[in-house]
N, C-alpha and C positions, 0 to 999 in steps of 0.2 A: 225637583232641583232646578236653578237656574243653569241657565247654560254660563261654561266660564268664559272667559276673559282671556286668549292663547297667550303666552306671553315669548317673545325671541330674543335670540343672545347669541353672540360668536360662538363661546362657549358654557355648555353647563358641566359645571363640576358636582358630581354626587359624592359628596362627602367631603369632613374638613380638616382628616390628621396631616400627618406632613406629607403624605403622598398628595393629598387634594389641593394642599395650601401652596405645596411649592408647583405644582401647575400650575393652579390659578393665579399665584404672580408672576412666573413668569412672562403665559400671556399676555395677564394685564399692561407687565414690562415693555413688552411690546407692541402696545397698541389696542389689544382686541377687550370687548367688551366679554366680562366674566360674569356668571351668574351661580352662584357656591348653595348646593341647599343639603341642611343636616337635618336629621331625624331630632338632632336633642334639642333642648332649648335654647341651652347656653353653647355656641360655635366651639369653644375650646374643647368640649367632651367630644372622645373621641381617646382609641387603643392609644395612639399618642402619648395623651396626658398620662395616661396610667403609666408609663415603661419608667422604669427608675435604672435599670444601669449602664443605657449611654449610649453610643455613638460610635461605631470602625474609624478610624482615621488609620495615621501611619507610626506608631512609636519613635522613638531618638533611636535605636537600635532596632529597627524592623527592617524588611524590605519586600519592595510590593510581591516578589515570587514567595515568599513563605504564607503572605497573606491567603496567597490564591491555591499553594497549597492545604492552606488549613481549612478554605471553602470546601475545597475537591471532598476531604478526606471526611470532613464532618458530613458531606453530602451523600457519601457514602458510593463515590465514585459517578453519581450519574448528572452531578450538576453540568450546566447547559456551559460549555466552554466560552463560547461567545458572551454570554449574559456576565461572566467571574471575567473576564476579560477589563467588559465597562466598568464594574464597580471598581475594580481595582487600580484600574487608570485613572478615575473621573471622584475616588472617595474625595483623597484629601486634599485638592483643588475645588472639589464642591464647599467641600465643610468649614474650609479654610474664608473662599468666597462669599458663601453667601452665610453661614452660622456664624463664624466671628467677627467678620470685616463688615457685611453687611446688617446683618440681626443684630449684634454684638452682644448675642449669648453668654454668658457670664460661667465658662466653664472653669471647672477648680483647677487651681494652681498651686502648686508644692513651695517647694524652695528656689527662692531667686526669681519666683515669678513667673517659673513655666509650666505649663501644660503639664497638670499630673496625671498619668494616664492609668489605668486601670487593667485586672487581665480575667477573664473568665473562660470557662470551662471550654474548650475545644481548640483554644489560643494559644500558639507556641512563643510570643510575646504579649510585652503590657501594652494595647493597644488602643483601650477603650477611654474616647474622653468622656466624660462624668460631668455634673452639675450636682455632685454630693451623690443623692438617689431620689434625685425629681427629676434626671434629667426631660424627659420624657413633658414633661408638665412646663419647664422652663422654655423648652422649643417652641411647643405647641404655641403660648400666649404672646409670643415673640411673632410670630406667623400671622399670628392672628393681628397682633399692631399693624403689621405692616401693611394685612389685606385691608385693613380700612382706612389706611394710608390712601389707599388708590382710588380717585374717582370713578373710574370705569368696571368696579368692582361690588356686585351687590352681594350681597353675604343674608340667605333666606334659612334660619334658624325655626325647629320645630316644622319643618317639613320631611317628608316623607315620601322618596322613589316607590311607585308600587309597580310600574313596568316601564321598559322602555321602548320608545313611540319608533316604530322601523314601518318603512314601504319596501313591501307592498301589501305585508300585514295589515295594516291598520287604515289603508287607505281604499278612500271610494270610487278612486279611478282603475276602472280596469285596465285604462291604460299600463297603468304600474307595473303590472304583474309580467313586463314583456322586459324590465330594468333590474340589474341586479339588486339584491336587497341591501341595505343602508338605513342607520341608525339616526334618525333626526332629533331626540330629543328626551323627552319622558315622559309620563302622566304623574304626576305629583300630589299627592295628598297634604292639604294643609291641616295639621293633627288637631288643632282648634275648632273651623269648622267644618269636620269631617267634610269635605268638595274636594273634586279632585279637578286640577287643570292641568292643562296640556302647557309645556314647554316647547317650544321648538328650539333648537342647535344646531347652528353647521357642524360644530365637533362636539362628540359625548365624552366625557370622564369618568370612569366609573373608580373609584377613590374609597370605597366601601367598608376595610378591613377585611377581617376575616368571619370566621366562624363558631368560635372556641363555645359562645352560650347554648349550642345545639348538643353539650354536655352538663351533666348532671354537677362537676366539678369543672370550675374554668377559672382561671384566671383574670378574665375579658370583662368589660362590664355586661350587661346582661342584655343591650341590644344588639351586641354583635353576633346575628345570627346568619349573616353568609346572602342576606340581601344581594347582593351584586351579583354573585354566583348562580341564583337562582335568576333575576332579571336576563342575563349574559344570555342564559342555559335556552330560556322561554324565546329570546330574542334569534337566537339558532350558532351565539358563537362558538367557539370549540373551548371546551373546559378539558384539561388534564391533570392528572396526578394528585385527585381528591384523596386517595387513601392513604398519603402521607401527613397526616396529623400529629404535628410534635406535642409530647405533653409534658408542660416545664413540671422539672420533680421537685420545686421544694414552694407550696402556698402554705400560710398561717392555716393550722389546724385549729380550730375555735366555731361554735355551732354559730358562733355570733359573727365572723371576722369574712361571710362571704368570699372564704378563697384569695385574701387578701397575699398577692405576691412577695417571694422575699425573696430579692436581688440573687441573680447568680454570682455578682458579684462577691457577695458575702463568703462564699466559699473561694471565690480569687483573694480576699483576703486571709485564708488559712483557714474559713471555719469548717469544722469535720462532720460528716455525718453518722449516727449511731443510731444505733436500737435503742429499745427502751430501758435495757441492763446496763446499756453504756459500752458494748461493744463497738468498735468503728469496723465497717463491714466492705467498703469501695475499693481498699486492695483484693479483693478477692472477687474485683469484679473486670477493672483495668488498671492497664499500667500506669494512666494517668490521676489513678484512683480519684480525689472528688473534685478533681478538673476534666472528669470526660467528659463527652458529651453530652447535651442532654436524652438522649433515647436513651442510650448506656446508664446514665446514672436516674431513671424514671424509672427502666426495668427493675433496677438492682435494691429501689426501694421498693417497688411491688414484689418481687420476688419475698425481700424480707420480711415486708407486714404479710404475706400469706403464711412464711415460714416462721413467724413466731405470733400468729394468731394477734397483730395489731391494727388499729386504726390508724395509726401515725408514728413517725421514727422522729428520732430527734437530732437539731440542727445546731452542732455547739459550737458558737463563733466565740464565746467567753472563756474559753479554756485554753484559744489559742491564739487570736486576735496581738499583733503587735502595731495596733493604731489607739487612734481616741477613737472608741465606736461609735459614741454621741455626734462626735462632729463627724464622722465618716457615712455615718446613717442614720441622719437623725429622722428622716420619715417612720425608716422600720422601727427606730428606735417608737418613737414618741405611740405609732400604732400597737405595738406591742406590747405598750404599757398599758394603755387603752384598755385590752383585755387581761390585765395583770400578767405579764410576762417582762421581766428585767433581764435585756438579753447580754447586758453587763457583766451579769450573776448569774444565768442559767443558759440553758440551751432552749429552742424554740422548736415546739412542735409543726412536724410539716405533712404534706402530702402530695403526691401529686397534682393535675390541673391542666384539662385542654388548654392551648396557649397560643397556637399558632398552625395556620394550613400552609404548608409546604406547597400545594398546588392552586388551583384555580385556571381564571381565562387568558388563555393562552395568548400571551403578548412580546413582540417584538423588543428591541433594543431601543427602539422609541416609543416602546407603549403601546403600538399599533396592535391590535386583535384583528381576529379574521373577519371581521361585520365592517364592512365601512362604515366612517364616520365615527364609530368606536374605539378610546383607548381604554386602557383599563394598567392601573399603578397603586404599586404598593402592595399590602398581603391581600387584594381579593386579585390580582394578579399571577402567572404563573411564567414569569421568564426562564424556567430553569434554573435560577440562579442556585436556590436552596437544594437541588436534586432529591433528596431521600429524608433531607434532616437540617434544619437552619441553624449554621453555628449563630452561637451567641452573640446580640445587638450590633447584628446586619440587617435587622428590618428598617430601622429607623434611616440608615446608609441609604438602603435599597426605595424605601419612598423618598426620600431627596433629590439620588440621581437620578430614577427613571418620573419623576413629579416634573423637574427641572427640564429633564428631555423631551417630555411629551409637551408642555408648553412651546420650548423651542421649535419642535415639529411642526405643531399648530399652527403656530405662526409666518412658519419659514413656507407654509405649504399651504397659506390662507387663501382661498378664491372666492370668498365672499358668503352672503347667507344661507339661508337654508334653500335647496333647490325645490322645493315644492310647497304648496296655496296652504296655509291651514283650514280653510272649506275645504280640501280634498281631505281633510285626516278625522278621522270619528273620534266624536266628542268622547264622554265616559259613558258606558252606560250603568245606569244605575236601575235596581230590579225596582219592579212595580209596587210592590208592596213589602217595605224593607223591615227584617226583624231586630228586635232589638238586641243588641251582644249580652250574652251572658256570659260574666267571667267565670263562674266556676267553669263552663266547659273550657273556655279556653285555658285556665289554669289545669286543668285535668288534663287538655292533651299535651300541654307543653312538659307536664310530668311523664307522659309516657313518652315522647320523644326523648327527653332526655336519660332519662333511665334505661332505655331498650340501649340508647348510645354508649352507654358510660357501661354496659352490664355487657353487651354482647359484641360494639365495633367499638370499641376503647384499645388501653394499651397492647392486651395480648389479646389476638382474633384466632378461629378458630372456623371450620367450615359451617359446621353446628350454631354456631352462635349469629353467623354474619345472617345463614338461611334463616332463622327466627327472627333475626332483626329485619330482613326484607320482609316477611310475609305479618309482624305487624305495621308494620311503619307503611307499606302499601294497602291494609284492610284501614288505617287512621286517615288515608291520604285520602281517601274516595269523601268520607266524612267530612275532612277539613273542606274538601271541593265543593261541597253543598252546599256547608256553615258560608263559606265565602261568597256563594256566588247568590245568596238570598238574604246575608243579613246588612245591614246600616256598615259603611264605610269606615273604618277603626285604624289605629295606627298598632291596635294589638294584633287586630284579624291579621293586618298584614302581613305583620311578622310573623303570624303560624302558617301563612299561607307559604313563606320565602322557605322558613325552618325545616315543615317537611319534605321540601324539596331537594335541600340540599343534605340533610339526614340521608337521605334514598340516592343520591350521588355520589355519596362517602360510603354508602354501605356494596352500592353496585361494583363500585372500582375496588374497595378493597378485598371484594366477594370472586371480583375477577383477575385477580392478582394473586398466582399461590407462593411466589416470594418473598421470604422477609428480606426488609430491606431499609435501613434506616429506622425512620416512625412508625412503617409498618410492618408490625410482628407478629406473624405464624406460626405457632404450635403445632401444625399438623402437616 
């Protein structure tokens, strides 16, 4: 291999949903050169684009103490006070700022022109603004105009974080090893030509998402395998609260329809959930029957597909809907038709679906993680904020305000490049004699990761099941460490190398947790 080419930047931003996007213009806002790189090809992919129902703000009859309420309670008492504190002071000032006035997001409006706002599951008002049910997609490409609005802004699509570059790790001066350790940058895989270069950064962002595809059912598209998490973990930051795994209870059941999401929304519009005889079954599970939470209302479908022997329960928004459903959803609608489902006319089959990690690396009110030189925003994040269980569309909030703040940090707290020579930093190395990938294995192990996940540390855990899930997922880990460290350069390897990493940190934490609590729920 050639040797690369190091390339430097104020900041590099790993990844580009709205946690990434709204750092990276902030900075840019202020001056510093940004450098944004995504695993996909196209910048706008990303959990972002996927999210269809919307945005926390503040309702016409809301007020910020019920808000912070409704965090606490959905969090299930242990969200970080401080972290419910920001959002709740800094939502609808942010969203007001830079989504409407600045973006000028095009969210729906009812009558006379204002803000229709929306209410989902864990919400004691309608609080949520909407873009119909693309929100999620509307924001993203809005983000994305503006990042390449910016000169000092290069937006690197089709790359690929595979770790991140710290001294006195990766560096050839022994000097190093006498300073504490700091984060300069990352080794980047360009997925095209399998090479990998060096980055160097004064400041790192890790902007990642979550983890949801390290389940056999997920919601997420199928790269989000917890990259950041595993990078963070390698790099030595402190990660917490991996065993809180929220799993939204209602994705399109269809062998065709990959888990495709259907708004929680839908149920803040009145639709019911039932079995397959047509019983509605959620009062007998909460008082807020099919507005509670989602841990609550995930359990209470899995409870009932074990208790009447089904693969899926059904989601009847047509029975009781007093809207237009075409024009109030018309994604779900139009995908639903897709697979011949008229949800006008009938009720939609669902199921469960990993969705979202409640923990991750551990970061300040400005993003700050324990690594210098490291921030880390959004859900590969873990400010507390979510405690036990994420109420409903506060992820999308929660990357804006702490995306928004970490750039302002950056900036406010700039002293210039990277403090150390890239001659001092080792190149990549690359084995001697590199094997070729073969995907059946890597499709073989990523089925056994996922199924050990989805079978043994999924919804309901059990001490039995979590020990089985450690002692294969650590006999596949020694394997994958082989496969990786002899074969040719992949942007798939990488991902199996990131996945059972973090499989095996979700399985530790919630192996070593006998509380249930929130997303994480014990039977024994």
């Amino acid at each position: 291999m050639t040797k690369d080419t190091p390339l430097k930047t104020d900041v590099l931003v790993i990844g580009c949903g709205i946690a990434g996007a709204s750092a990276a213009l902030e900075a840019a806002k202020r001056g510093l050169h940004v450098t944004v790189i995504t695993q996909a090809t196209a910048p706008e992919e990303s959990n972002t684009f996927y999210a269809q129902g919307g945005i926390v703000s503040l309702g016409p009859d809301d007020d910020p103490e019920l808000l912070r309420a409704d965090i606490i309670k959905t969090g299930d008492g242990i969200s970080n006070p401080e972290a419910v504190d920001i959002l709740v002071r800094e939502s609808k000032p942010l969203v007001d700022s830079i989504l409407i006035d600045e973006l000028k997001v095009p969210f729906t409006r009812g009558d006379g022109s204002k803000l229709d706002f929306a209410q989902e599951g864990g919400h004691s008002r309608r609080r949520i603004l909407h873009v119909r049910d693309t929100t999620g997609r509307t924001i993203e490409e809005r983000f994305i105009e503006a990042l390449r609005r910016q000169p000092n802004v290069v937006l690197m699509a089709d790359h690929t974080a595979v770790d991140l570059l710290t001294v006195p790790h990766h560096s050839r001066d022994p000097i190093a090893y006498y300073h504490e350790p700091r984060c300069i940058g990352a080794y980047v895989l360009d997925n095209g030509a399998r090479t990998v270069k060096r980055i160097f950064a004064a400041q790192t962002i890790l902007a990642t998402g979550g983890c949801g595809s390290i389940y056999l059912h997920t919601s997420n598209p199928r790269g989000t395998i917890g990259a950041g998490y595993a990078m963070a973990y390698g790099a030595g930051a402190r990660i917490v609260n991996m065993e809180y795994i929220q799993f939204h209870p209602t994705t399109l059941f269809h062998r065709d329809a990959d888990s495709f999401l259907i708004s929680e929304t839908v149920r803040g519009e009145g639709a019911r959930l039932k079995t397959r005889d047509g019983r509605t079954f959620m009062q007998d599970y909460s008082e807020r029957k099919d507005l509670a939470p989602r841990d609550v209302v995930t359990r209470a479908i899995y409870e009932e597909m074990i208790n009447t022997n089904s693969d899926y329960v059904l989601l009847d928004l047509a029975s009781y809907a007093k809207i237009d459903i075409r024009k109030r959803f018309p994604n779900i609608y139009r995908t639903c038709r897709r697979f011949g489902i008229d949800i006008t006319r009938e009720p939609i089959p669902v199921v469960p679906a990993a969705h979202y990690s409640c923990g991750g690396v551990l970061a300040d009110g400005w993003g700050r993680t324990s690594l210098a030189g490291l921030y880390a925003v959004g859900e590969v994040s873990c400010t507390g904020l979510h405690g036990a269980n994420r109420l409903a569309s506060t992820s999308l909030l929660e990357g804006l305000v702490w995306g928004t703040r970490a750039g302002r940090d950056i900036a406010a707290r700039f002293e210039g490049g990277v403090p150390f020579k890239a001659s001092d930093i080792h190149e990549w190395y690359y084995p001697a004699r590199e094997e070729a990938i073969d995907p059946a294995l890597i499709n073989q192990d990523w089925l056994t990761i996922r199924t050990t996940m989805w079978n043994y540390a999924g919804i309901v855990r059990t001490t039995k099941r979590l020990e089985r899930a450690l002692a294969d997922l650590e006999y596949l880990l020694h394997r994958i460490e082989k496969f990786y460290r002899e074969a040719a350069m992949d942007v798939k390897l990488v991902g199996l190398k990131h996945g059972i990493r973090v499989a095996l940190m979700i399985t530790h934490a919630a192996l070593a947790n006998p509380v249930s609590l929130g997303a994480h729920f014990r039977v024994d």
